[in-house]
C-alpha positions as CSV (number, residue, x, y, z in Angstrom):
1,X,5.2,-7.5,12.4
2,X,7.3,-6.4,9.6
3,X,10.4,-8.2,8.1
4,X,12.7,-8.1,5.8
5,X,11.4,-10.0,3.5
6,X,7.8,-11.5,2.7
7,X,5.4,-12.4,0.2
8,X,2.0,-11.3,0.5
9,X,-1.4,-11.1,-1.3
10,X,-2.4,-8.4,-3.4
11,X,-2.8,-4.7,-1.3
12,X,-0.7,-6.3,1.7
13,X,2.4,-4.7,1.5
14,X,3.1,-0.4,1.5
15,X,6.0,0.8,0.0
16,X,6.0,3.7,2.7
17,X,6.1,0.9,5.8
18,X,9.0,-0.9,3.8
19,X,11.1,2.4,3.6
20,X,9.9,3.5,7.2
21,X,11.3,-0.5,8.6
22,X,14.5,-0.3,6.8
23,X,14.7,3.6,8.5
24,X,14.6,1.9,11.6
25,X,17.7,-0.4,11.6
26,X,19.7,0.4,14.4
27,X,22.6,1.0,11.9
28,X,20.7,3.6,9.7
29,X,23.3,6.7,11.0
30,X,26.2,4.4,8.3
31,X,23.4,4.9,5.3
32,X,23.8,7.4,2.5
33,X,21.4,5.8,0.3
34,X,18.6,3.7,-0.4
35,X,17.9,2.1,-3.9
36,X,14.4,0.9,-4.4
37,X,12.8,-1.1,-7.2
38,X,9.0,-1.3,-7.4
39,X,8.1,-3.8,-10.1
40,X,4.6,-3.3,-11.2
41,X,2.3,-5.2,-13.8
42,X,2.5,-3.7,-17.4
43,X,-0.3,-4.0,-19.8
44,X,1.6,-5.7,-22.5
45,X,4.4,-8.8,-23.2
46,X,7.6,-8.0,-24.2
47,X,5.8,-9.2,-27.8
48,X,3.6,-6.5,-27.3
49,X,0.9,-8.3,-27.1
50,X,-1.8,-6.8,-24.5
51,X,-2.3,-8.4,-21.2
52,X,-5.5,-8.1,-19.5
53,X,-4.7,-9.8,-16.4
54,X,-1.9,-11.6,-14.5
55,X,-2.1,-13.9,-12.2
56,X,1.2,-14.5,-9.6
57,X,1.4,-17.9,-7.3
58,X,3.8,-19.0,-4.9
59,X,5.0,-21.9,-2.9
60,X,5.1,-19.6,0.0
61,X,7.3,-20.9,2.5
62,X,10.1,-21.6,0.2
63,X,9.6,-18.5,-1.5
64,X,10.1,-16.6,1.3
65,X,13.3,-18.7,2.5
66,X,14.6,-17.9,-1.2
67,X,14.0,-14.0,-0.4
68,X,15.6,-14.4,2.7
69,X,18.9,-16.3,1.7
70,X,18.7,-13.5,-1.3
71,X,18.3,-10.7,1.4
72,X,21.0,-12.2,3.9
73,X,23.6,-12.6,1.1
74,X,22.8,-8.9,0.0
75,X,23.4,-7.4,3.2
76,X,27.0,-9.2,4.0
77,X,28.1,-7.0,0.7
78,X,31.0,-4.3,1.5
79,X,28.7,-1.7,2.1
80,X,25.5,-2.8,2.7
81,X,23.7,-2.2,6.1
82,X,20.1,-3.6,4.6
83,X,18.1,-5.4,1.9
84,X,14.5,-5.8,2.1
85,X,12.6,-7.6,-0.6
86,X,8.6,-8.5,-0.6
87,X,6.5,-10.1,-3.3
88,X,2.7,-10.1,-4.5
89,X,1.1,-13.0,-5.0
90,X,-2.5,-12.8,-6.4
91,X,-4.7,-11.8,-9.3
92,X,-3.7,-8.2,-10.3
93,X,-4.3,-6.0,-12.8
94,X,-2.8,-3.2,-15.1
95,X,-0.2,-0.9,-13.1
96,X,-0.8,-3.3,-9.6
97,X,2.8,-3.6,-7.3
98,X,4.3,-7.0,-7.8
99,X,7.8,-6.6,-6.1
100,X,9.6,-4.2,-3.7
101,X,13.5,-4.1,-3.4
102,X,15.3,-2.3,-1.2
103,X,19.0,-2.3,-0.3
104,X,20.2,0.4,1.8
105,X,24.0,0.8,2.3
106,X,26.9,3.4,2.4
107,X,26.7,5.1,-0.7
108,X,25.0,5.2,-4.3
109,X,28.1,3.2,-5.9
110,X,27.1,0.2,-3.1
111,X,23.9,0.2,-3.3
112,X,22.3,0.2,-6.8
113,X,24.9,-3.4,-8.1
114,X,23.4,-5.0,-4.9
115,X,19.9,-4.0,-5.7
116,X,20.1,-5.5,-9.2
117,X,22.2,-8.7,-8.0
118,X,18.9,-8.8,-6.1
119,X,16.1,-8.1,-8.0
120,X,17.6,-10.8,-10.8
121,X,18.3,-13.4,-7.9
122,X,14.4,-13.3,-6.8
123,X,13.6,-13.8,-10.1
124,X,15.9,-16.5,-10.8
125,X,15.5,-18.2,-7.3
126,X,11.9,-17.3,-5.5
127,X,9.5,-19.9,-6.3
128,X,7.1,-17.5,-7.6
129,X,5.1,-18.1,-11.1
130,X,3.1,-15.8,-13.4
131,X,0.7,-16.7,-15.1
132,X,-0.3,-13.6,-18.0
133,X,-4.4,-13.8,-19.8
134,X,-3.8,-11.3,-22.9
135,X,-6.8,-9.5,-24.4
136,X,-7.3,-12.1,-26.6
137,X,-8.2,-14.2,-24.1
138,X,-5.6,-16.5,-24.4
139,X,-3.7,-17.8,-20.8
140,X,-0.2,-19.3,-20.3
141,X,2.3,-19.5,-17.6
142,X,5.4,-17.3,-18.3
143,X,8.7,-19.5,-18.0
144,X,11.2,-17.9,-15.4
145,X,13.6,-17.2,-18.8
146,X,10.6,-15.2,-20.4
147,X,10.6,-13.2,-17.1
148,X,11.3,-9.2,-17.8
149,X,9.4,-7.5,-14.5
């Protein structure tokens, strides 16, 4: 069963199902609009250095508590009537989802502040680590203030 929020391995999670569960809240007749982030894995540092290969653990239970607090706190936002967040976890590759954000509310002017406040809180809060293997082949984990999805 769907939620609101999740994390998943890689190929788990359909942006299409996300936007057609947060169609069916029962309060969907107050939304005028949905903001969506996809975050997907780019093929270079913000260095420029090439990345072959990324590699994104989590502590999942925790993780998923963080998204939820994350999602709950969105939601009780002047506006808001839903925020749904799920993470990747896995090996992935060039141009592979890593995130979905949604936050569906009232209007445009609700919506797109709550979906940054969110997207910046999982990144900030979500025990979630990446772990980038460049072209050269050399491997590191990315510290959470190196993080630019």
């Amino acid at each position: 069963m769907l939620e609101n929020v999740g994390v998943h391995e890689k190929g788990e999670i359909s942006v299409q199902h996300l936007i057609d569960f947060i169609k069916s809240n029962r309060r969907f007749s107050e939304v005028g609009a949905v903001a969506c982030f996809l975050g997907f894995m780019r093929g270079y540092t913000s260095e420029g250095e090439q990345v072959a290969e990324l590699e994104l653990e989590a502590y999942k239970e925790p993780a998923e508590e963080a998204l939820k607090k994350i999602a709950e706190d969105i939601k009780i936002r002047p506006g808001i009537v839903d925020a749904v967040v799920h993470h990747v976890t896995g090996e992935l590759n060039i141009g592979d989802l890593i995130m979905v954000a949604m936050v569906a509310g009232r209007s445009r002017k609700d919506v797109f502040p709550a979906l940054v406040e969110m997207t910046e809180r999982v990144k900030r809060e979500a025990p979630i680590w990446k772990r980038e293997t460049l072209a050269t082949g050399k491997s590191y984990w990315v510290s959470e203030k190196e993080v630019d999805i």
